[in-house]
C-alpha positions as CSV (number, residue, x, y, z in Angstrom):
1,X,-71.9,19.3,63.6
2,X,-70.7,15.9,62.5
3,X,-70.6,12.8,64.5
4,X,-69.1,9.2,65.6
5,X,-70.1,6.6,67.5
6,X,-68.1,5.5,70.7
7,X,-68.2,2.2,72.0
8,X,-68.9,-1.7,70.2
9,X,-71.7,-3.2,72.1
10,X,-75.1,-2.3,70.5
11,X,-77.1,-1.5,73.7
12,X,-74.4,0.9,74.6
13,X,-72.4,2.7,71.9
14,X,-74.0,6.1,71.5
15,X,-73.5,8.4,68.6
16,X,-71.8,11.8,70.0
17,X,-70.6,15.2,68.3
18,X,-66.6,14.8,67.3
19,X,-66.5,18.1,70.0
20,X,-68.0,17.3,73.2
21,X,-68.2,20.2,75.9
22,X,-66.3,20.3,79.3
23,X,-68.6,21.4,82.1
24,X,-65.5,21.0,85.1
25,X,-66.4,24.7,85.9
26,X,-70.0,24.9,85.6
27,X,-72.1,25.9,88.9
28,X,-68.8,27.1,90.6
29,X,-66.2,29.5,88.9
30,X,-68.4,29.3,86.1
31,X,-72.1,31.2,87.2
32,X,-75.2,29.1,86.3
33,X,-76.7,31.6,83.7
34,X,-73.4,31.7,82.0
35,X,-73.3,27.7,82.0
36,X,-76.9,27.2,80.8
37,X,-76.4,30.2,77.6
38,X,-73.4,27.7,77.2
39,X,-75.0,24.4,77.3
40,X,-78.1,26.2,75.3
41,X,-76.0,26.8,72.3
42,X,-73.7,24.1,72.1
43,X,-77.1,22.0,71.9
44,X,-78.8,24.0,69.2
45,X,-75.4,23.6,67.4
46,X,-75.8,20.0,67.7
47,X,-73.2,19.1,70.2
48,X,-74.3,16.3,72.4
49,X,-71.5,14.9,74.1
50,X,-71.6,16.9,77.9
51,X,-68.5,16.1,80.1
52,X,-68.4,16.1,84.1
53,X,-67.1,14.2,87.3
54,X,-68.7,14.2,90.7
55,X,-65.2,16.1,92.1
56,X,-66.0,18.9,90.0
57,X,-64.9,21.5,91.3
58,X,-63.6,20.6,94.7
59,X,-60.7,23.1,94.8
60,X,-62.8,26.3,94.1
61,X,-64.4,25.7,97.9
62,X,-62.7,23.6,99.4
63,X,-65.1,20.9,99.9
64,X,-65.9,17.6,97.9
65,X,-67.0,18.7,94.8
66,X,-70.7,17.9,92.8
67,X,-71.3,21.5,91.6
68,X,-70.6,20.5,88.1
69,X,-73.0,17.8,88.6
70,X,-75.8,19.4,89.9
71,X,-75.7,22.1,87.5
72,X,-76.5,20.1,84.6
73,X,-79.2,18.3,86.3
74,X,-80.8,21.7,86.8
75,X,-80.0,22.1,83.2
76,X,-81.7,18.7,82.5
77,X,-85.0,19.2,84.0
78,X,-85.7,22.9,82.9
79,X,-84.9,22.2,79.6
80,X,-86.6,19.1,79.5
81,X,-83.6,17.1,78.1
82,X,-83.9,13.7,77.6
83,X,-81.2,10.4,76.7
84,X,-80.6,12.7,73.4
85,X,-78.0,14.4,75.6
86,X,-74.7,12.0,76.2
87,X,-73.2,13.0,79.7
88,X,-69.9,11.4,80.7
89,X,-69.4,11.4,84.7
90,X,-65.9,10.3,86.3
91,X,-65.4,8.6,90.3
92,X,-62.5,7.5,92.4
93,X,-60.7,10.8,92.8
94,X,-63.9,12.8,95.0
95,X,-61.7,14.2,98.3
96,X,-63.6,11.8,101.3
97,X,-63.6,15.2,103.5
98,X,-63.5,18.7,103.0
99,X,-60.1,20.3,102.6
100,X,-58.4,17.3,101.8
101,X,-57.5,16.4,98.1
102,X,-57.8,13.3,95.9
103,X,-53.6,13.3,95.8
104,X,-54.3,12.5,99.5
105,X,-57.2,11.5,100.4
106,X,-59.8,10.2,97.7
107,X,-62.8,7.8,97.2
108,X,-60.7,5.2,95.3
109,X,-62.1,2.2,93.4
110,X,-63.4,-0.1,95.4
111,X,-66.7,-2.3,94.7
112,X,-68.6,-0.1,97.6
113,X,-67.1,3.6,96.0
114,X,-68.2,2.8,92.5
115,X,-71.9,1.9,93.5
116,X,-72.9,4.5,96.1
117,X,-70.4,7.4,94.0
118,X,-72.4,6.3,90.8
119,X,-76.2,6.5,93.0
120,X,-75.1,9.9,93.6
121,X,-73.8,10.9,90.1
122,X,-77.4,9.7,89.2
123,X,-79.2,11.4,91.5
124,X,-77.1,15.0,90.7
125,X,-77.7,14.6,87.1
126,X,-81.4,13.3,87.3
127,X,-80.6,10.2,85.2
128,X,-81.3,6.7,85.6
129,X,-78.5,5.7,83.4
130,X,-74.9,7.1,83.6
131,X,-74.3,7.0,79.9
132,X,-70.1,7.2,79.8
133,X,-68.5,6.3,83.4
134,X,-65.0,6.8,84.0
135,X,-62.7,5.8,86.6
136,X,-61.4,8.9,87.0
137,X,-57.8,7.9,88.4
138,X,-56.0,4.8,89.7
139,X,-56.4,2.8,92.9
140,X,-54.0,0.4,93.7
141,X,-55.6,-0.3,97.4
142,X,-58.1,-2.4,95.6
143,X,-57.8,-5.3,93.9
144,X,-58.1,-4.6,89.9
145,X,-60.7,-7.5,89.4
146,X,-63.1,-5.9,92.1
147,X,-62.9,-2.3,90.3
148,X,-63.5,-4.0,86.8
149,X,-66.4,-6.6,88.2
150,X,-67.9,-3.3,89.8
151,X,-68.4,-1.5,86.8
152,X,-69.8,-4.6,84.8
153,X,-72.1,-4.8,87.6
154,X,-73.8,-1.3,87.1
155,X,-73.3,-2.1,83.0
156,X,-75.6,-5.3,83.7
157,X,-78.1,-3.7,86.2
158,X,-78.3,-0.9,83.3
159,X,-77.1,1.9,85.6
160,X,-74.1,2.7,83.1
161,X,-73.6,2.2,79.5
162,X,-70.1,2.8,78.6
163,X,-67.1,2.8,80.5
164,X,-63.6,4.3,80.6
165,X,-60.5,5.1,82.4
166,X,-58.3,8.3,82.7
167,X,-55.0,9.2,83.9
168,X,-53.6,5.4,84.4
169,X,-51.0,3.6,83.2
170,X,-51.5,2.0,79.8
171,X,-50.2,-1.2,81.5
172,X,-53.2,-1.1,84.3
173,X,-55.7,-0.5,81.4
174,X,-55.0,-3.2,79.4
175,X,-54.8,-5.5,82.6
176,X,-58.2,-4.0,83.7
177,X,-59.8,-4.8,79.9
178,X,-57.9,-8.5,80.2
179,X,-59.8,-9.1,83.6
180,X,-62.5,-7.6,81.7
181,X,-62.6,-9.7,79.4
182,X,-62.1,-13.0,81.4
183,X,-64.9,-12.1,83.8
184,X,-67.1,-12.1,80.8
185,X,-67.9,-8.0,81.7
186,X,-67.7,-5.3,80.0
187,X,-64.7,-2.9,80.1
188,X,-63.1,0.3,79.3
189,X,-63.8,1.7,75.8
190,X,-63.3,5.5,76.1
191,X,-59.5,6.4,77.4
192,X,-59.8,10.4,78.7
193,X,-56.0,11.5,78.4
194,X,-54.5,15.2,78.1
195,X,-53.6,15.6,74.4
196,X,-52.9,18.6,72.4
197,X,-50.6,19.2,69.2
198,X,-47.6,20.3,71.1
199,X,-46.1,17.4,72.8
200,X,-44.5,17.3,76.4
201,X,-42.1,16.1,78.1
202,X,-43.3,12.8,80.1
203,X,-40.6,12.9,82.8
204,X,-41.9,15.9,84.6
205,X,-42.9,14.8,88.1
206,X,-46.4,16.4,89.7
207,X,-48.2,15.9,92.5
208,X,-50.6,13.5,91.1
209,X,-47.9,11.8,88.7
210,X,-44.7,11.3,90.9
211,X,-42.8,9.5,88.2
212,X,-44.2,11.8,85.4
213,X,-47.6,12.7,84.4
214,X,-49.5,9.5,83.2
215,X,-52.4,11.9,82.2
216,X,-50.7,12.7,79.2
217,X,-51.9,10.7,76.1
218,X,-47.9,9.9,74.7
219,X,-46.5,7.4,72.5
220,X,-47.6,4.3,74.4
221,X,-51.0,5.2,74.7
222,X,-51.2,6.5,71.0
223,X,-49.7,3.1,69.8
224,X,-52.1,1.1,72.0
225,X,-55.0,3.0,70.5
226,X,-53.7,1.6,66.4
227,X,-53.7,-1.5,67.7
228,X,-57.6,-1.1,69.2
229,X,-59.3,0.8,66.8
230,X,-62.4,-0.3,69.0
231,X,-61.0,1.9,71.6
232,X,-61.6,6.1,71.4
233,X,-59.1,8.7,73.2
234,X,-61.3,11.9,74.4
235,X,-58.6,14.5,74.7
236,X,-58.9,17.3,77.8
237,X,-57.0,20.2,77.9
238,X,-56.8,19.9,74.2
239,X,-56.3,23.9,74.0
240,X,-53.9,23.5,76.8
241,X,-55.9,26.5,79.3
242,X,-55.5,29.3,76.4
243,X,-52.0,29.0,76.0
244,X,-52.2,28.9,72.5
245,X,-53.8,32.3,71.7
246,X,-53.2,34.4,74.7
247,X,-50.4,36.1,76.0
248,X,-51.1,35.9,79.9
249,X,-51.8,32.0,79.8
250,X,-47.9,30.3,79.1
251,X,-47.2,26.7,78.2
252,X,-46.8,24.6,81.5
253,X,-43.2,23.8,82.1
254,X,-43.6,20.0,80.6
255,X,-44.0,21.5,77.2
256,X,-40.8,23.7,77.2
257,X,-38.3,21.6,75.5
258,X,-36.6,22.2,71.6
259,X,-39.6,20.6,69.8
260,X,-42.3,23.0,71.0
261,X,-41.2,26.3,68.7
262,X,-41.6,24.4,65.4
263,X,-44.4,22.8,66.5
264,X,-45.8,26.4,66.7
265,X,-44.2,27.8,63.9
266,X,-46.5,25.3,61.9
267,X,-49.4,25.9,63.7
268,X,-49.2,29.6,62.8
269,X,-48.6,29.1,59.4
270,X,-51.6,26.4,59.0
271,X,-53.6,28.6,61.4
272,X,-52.7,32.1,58.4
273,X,-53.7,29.8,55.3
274,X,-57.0,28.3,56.8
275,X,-58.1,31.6,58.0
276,X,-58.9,30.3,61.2
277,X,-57.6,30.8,64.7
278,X,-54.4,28.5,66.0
279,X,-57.4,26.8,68.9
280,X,-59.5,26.0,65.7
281,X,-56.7,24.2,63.7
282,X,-55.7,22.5,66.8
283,X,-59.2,20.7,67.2
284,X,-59.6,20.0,64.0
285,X,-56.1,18.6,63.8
286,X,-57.7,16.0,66.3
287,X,-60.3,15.5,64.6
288,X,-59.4,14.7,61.5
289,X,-57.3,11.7,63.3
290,X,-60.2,9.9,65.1
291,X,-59.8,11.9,68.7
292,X,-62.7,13.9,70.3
293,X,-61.4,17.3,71.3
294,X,-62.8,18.0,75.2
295,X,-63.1,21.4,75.2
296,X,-64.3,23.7,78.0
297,X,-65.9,27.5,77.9
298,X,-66.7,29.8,80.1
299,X,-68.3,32.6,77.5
300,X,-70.8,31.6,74.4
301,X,-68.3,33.3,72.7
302,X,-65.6,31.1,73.9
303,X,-67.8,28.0,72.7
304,X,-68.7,29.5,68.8
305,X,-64.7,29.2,68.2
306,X,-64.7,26.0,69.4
307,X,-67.8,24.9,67.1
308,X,-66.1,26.2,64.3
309,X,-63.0,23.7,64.3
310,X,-65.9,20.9,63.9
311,X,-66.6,22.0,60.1
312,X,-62.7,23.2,59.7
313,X,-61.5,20.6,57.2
314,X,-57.3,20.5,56.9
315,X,-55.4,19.3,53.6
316,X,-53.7,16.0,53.7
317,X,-50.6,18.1,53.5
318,X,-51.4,20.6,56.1
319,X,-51.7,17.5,58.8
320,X,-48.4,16.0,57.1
321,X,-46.7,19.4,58.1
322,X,-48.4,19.4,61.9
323,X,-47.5,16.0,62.1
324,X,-44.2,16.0,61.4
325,X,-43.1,19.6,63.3
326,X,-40.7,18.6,65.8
């Protein structure tokens, strides 16, 4: 396994696997001796960077989510793990009441949310410090300096370590790290977008994203990130639910558009001269430029292609090619 570190200040930054692990389904669709054979050997294989949110998953039941979380704090105690393990939660899109959604009806950002939403993420995962907290979607109910002064709160009480943002406008992020900044806090250093090697369209409405999905990591966000090295994009969905490799899993409609056959032609072709499967190229595609691939599995054998892509290394011309496919 290699490694990076994420974040600048030294009493935060932590040093994580370039692959870290989704957990969205663990303790749900995903059964808990499944998960832990999972989490077991993505450990030994030295992966260390464990993502979660305290909606997780809300929708399988219809209630308000924390499965996720409660899993891997069973996970925690019977395997004895200790701060070795980084584990990224998210808050501000857990449903207030069963059967309702976080499209309609969620937690939000405010200064009272983040506290007693990040108590319980801590008490689910058995930890005294949330080690990467993300605000997990926007509120504009609440005033952006209370959000931001609410997460440098936990930060200073030693609660949380790093923090970052997901699914918002680039323009509300870099207002958030301004009012950051001038509060003398700290603020978001991790950006969780959707990012893959095919590339979407951004003008497709959906019921989170009205106007067009702002979880997509496009253009704006990728240009934001050359101009704040100090900033890292963890990618979800980088393998885009299977879509890549298996027949019964098509591309969601964003991604049908002119651009998306050469895009895979090259894939195939990198994916035939590597020897290695089109999801391995993929990751290691992000790799290679600085992004940290979030990749879910709900088999161990699901999880050993993944690992693979972590020690794939692609030519300076096979990336050109990926690159430029359009």
């Amino acid at each position: 396994m290699k490694y990076r570190t994420i974040g600048s200040d030294p009493a935060t930054r932590r040093e994580v696997s370039v692959l870290a692990l989704g957990a969205m389904l663990f303790g749900s669709v995903t059964d808990e001796k499944t998960s832990f054979a999972v989490l077991d050997r993505y450990v030994e294989a030295g992966g260390n960077f464990i993502d979660t949110s305290d909606n997780y998953a809300f929708w399988v039941d219809g209630g308000q989510g924390g499965q996720s979380e409660t899993l891997l704090g069973r996970w925690r105690r019977s395997r004895g793990v200790g701060d070795e393990i980084v584990i990224a939660t998210k808050l501000g899109a857990r449903p207030l009441a069963p059967g309702t959604s976080y499209t309609d009806n969620p937690e939000g950002l405010s200064a009272k949310v983040i506290r007693e939403s990040a108590e319980r993420s801590r008490d689910r995962l058995g930890v005294e410090r949330l080690d990467l907290l993300y605000a997990h979607i926007d509120d504009f109910t609440v005033p952006q300096r209370e959000t931001v002064e609410a997460f440098g709160a936990l930060v200073a009480e030693g609660t949380a370590g790093l923090l970052g943002v997901s699914n918002q406008a680039m323009w509300r992020v870099e207002r958030a790290r301004a009012l950051a900044a001038a509060a003398g806090v700290p603020g978001y250093e991790v950006l969780q977008y959707q990012h893959s090697l095919l590339r979407p369209r951004f003008d497709v409405p959906s019921d989170l994203f009205p106007d067009g999905s702002l979880g997509h990591a496009g253009p704006e966000l990728l240009g934001y990130l050359r101009a704040e090295p100090g900033l890292t994009l963890v990618a979800y969905s980088p393998l885009l639910t299977g879509a890549y490799v298996r027949d019964d899993k098509p591309l969601p409609p964003d991604y049908d558009h002119p651009g998306t056959p050469a895009r895979l032609a090259v894939l195939r072709e990198v994916a035939r001269e590597t020897g290695a499967t089109p999801n391995q190229v993929v990751l290691a595609w992000q790799i290679g430029a600085g992004i940290v691939p979030l990749a879910g599995a709900s088999s161990v054998a699901q999880l050993e292609e993944n690992l693979a892509a972590a020690d794939l290394e692609l030519t300076a011309e096979q990336r050109a090619r990926l690159d430029a496919a359009h």
